[in-house]
N, C-alpha and C positions, 0 to 999 in steps of 0.2 A: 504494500500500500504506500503510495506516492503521496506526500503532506504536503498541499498548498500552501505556500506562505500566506498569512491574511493581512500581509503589505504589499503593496506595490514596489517592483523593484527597479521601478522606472516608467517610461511610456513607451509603447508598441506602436514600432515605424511604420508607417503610413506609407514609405516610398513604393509598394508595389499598387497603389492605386494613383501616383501622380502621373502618369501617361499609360496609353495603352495604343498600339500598333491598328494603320489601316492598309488597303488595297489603295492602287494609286490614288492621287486626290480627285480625279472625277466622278468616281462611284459617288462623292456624297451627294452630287447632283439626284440622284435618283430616290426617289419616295421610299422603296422597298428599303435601302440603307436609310433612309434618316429615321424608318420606323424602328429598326433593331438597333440602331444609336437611341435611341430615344430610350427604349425596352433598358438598357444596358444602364446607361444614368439614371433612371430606375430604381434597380436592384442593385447597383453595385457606385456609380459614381465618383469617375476616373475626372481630373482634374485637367490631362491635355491630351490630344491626340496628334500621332503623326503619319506622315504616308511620304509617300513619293509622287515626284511628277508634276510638283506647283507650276514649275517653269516649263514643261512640257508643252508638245503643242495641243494636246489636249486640251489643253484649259485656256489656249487662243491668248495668253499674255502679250508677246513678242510677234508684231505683225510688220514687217519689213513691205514700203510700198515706194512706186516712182512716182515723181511728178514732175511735167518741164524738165524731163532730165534727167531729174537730180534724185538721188535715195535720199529716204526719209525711212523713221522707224516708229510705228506709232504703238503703246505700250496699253492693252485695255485688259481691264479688270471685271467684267461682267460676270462670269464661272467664277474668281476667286471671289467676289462678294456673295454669291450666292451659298458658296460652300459656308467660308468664312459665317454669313448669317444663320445657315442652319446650325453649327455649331456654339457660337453663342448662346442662340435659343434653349439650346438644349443641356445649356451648363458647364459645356467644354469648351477649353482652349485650344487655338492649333500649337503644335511646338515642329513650328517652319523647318522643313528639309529644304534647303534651296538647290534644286534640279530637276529634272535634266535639261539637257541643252536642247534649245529652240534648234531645228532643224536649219532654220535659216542661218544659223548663230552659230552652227558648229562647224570644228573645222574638218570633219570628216564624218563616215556614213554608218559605224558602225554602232549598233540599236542591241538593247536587253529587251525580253518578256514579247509576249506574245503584243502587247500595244507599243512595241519600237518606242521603247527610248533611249533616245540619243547620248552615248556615254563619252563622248569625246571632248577635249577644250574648243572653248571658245576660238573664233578664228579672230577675232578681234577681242582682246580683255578690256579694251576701252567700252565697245558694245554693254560687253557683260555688266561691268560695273554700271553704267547706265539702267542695264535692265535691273537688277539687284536696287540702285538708288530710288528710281522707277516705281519699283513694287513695294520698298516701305515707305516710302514716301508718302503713297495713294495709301498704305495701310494707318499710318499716324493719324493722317488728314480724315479717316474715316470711322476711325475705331476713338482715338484720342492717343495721345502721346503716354499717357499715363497704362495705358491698358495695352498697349506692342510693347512696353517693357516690360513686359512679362512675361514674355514670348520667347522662349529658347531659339534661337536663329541658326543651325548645323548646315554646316558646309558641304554638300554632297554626300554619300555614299558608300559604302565599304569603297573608298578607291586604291585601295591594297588587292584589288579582286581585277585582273585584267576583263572579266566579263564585265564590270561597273564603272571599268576608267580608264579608257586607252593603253593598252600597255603595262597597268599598274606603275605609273610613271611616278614614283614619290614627288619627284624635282615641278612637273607638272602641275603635281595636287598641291603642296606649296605654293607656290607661284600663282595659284586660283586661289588658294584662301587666301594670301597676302592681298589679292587685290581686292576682295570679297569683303573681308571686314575691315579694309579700309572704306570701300564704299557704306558697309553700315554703318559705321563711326562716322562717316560724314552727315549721315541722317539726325542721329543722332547719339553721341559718346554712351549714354548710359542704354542704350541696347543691346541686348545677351546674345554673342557670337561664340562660336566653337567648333569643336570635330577633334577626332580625325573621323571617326564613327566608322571604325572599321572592324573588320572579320573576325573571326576565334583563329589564332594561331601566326597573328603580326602582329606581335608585341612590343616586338624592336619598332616599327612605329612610332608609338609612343613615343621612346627615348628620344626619336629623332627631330620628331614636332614639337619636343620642348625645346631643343637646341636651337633649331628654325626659328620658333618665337621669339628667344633669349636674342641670340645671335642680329635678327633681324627686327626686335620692338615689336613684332606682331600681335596686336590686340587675340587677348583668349580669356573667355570668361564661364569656360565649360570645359570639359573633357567629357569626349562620348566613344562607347567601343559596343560591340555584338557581342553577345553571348549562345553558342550553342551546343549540344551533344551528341549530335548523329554523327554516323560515319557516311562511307559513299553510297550515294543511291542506286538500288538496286529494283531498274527497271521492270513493273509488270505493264501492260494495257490501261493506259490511263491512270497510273499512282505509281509510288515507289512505296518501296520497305527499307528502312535502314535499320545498322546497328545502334544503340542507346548506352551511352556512358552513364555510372552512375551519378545521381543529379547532383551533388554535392560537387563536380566537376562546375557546375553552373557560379556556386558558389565563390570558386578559387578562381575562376574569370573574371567574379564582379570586383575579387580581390585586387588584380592586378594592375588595374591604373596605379591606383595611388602604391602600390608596393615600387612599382618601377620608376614612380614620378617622384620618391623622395631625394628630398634637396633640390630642385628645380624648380622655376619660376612658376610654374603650374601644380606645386605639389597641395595647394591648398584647397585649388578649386571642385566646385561642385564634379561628381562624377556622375553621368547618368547613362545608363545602360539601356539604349535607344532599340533596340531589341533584342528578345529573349525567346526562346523556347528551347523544347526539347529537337525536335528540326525545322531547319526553314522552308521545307516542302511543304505546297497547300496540299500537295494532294500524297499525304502518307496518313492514310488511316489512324494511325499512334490518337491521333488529335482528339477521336470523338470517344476515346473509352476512357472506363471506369480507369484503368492503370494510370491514365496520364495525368489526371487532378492525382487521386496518392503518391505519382512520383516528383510531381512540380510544389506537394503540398510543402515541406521543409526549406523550399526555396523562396517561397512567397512568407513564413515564419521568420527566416534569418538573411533573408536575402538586405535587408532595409541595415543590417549591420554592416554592409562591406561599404555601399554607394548611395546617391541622394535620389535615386529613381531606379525601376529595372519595367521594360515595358512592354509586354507581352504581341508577338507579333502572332497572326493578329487578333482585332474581337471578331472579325467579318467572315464570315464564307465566301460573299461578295471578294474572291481575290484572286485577279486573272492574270497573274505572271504567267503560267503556265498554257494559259488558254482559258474561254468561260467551264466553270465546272463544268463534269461529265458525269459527277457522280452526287446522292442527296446527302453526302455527309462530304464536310470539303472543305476542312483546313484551318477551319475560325472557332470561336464559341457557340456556333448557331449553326441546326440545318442551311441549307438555301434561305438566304436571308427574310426571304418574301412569308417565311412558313415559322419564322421564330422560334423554334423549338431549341430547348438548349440541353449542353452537353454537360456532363461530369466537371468538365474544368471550367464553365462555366457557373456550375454550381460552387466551387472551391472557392472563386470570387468572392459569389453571392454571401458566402459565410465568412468568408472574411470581414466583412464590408458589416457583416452584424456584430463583430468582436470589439469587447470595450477599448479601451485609449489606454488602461492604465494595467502594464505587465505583470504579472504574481509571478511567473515560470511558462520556462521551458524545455523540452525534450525531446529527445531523437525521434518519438513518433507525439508529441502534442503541443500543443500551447494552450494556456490559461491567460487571462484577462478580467478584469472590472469593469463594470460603468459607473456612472457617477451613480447610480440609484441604487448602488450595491449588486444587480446582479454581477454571476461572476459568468463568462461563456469561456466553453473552452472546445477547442479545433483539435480533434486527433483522425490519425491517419494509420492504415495499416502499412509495414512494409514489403516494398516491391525488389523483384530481382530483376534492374534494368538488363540483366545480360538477357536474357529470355530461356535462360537454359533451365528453368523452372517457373512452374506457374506461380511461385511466391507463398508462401501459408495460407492455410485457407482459412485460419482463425487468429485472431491477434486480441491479446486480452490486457487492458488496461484498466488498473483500479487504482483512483484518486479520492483521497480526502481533502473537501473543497469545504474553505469557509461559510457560512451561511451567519449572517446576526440576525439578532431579532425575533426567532422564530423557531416555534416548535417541529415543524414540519419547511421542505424544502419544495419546492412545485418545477419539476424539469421536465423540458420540453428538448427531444432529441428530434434532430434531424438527418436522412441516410445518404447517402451516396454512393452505390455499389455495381456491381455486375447484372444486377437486377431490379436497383431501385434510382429514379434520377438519371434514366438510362436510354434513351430513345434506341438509339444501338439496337440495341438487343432486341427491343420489341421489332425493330424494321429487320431485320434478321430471319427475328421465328417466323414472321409476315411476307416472307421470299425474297426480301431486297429489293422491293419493287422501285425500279425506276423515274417513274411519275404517281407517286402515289392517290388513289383517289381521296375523296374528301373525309369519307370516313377512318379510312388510315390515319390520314391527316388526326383527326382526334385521336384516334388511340397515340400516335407517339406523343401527342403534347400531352396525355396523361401520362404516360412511360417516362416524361421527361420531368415529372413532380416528383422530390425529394420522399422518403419516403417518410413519416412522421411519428414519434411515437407521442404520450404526455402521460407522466405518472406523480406520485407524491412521496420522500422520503420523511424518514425520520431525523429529524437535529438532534443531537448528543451534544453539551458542550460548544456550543455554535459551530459545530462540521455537520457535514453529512457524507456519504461514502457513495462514490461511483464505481461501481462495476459494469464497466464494458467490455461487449466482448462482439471485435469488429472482423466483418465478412473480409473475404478476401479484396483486395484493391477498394477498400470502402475507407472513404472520406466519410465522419460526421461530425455533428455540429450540437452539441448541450450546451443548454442556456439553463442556468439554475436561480431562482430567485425564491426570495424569504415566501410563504403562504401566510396571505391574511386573511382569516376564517369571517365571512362575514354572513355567513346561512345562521338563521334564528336557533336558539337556544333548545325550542321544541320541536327543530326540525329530525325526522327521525327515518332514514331513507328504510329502514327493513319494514315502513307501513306504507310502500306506496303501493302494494293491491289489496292497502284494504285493513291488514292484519294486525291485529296489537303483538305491541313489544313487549316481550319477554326480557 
């Protein structure tokens, strides 16, 4: 039996709700995304969001025209206002990725993702800086100066990935930040620039973009890097399957800015881990099962100890790097966006997001929490064997004694997350996998996708009461324990409700 402490032993980071990961930035154009954005601020209520592709030509920013002659370049905002607007509305910040390159604006032809974008430099960095001054410029003048400094501003894209940036050019992706957040500082000094925002396994990186900054006065008011744990993808019909490192791998990633970055001009600054998962494939099934909330669960607990954000890429299904999904589960927190049904690790959010502010403890497979009203909730997780060379135990048993004042009795409300409960999965599974599912399917998985619930009453001893759980395989759940205050009458007598005197 595990003894809650009945003090706080501090307050429970908040960093894995201050961003959360999207598909490029013109999906938010569309109704179907701004409903399961909407859904997600909701239940769980992420603080910014980020994507790719502001500057793309999707979003029509960068319109190169003649006239009498002569080039002109005219810079319009229509798609990012709209995006921009529905986000606001809806409670979220954007945290600006500034990319990719306007077709017109690049200096060569080579495109990532199924919607070509353009990963190359600038063929003019005067252009670019323009486009960059351009765009926040129209954003201060529209939003307020006070509300874009708050806006994390990142410089591109893993560009340590020859797929995201010509070459993997370091000298290149320097040379574009140097000119980049100079153009933002001209906007305005007190607006948030950074990067390098690159890959798992270019750490050296790092090292070198502090020196670059030193070296050359480079404004940097961020440090951002990827986080993830597959290995290489392994090709079926529309998906892959990778290998899975164990998640705590995740951890020693979020560690490594600041381990690398001590003594450097940058060693202080904010670190935010502008994406995360277990892999960057939309389309690797991992995503929609019970295993992957129990194996992300210890990361999203301790993750807020290593950096100042970590941001799950992504919330959407809505996500066509690959091509439009092919398949009803695909890649995000949610079916096919339009059908909102949500997953396991969407649920792990969801209980997060009901845990108190203030920490009692924590543990290899739990965490505990306060609210201010005194309950106490606490998040436990079964453990998983990322290798996949076992199905992982199919029982995991955790008993805690948890504070409780005031009260003779404790009133706990459990909530399940398993292989079988909170699981759309599975139900579209036993249902044939059906491809277009009809409408009545449609209801059974959004019940499939209901956590499963229990609600009971213990005894207080002492101001404790004793949890005994005992958790299914890959099962995330979620007890809330709070004091019982009896307020049923004196002569209320439940053994007479057909009728019968009490004995």
């Amino acid at each position: 039996m595990l003894r809650v402490p009945a003090e706080p032993s501090g307050r429970l980071s908040d960093a894995w709700r201050h961003c959360v990961g999207t598909g490029r930035t013109e999906l938010a154009l569309r109704r179907d995304y701004q409903d399961s954005l909407k859904l997600l601020q909701r239940d769980i209520g992420f603080r910014y969001i980020r994507g790719h592709g502001l500057l793309s030509d999707g979003m029509g920013v960068y319109r190169p025209y003649e006239w009498q002659g002569t080039r002109h370049v005219r810079h319009s905002f229509t798609y990012v206002d709209q995006v921009i607007d529905a986000y606001l509305e809806l409670g979220i910040r954007p945290f600006l990725e500034l990319g990719f390159m306007p077709e017109e604006l690049a200096s060569g032809a080579q495109t990532i993702f199924w919607w070509r974008g353009n990963v190359t430099p600038p063929r003019s960095h005067k252009e670019w800086a323009a486009l960059v001054k351009a765009t926040l410029t129209h954003l201060v003048d529209r939003y307020g100066l006070d509300e874009v400094r708050t806006w994390p501003i990142e410089v591109w894209n893993e560009p340590n990935l020859p797929d995201f940036w010509e070459g993997a050019d370091e000298k290149a992706y320097h040379r574009l930040y140097e000119v980049t957040a100079a153009a933002v500082k001209e906007v305005d000094p007190e607006l948030q620039v950074g990067g390098p925002a690159i890959s798992p396994g270019a750490d050296e990186w790092l090292d070198r973009f502090a020196e670059f900054a030193e070296q050359r006065d480079v404004p940097v008011d961020f440090v951002s890097k990827h986080a993830y744990t597959s290995g290489p993808a392994q090709h079926v019909p529309f998906g892959v399957h990778q290998t899975l490192a164990p998640a705590r791998h995740l951890l020693d990633q979020f560690a490594t800015p600041r381990e690398r970055l001590k003594g450097t001009r940058l060693a202080e600054l904010p670190v935010h881990i502008t994406e995360f998962n277990s892999s960057y494939r939309p389309d690797n099934p991992v995503h929609d099962t019970a295993f992957h909330a129990a194996y992300l669960a210890p990361v999203l607990a301790s993750g807020g100890d290593h950096v100042d954000s970590f941001s799950y890429w992504t919330f959407s299904d809505m996500f066509e790097e690959a091509g439009p999904p092919t398949a009803l589960f695909h890649g995000g927190f949610g079916l096919l966006t339009h059908r909102q049904v949500r997953k396991p690790t969407y649920h792990l959010y969801a209980f997060m997001a009901r845990m108190g502010p203030d920490l009692l403890t924590r543990g290899a497979d739990h965490l505990v929490t306060r609210h201010p009203d005194g309950r106490v909730t606490v998040l436990a997780w079964a453990p998983v064997d990322a290798s996949g060379e076992t199905p992982g135990p199919e029982r995991h048993r955790l008993r805690l004694s948890v504070p409780v004042r005031g009260a003779r009795e404790a009133f706990v409300r459990r909530s399940v997350v398993d292989e079988e409960h909170g699981n759309a999965r599975t139900a579209w599974q036993r249902m044939g996998s059906p491809r277009s599912p009809e409408p009545h399917q449609i209801d059974v998985l959004h019940e499939a996708s209901e956590p499963g619930r229990q609600h009971l009453r213990l005894p207080v001893t002492d101001e404790r009461t004793e949890l005994d759980l005992t958790l299914a395989r890959h099962e995330v759940t979620l007890v809330e324990v709070s004091p019982v205050v009896e307020e049923a009458p004196e002569w209320w007598d439940e053994r007479r409700l057909l009728g019968r005197e009490s004995r």
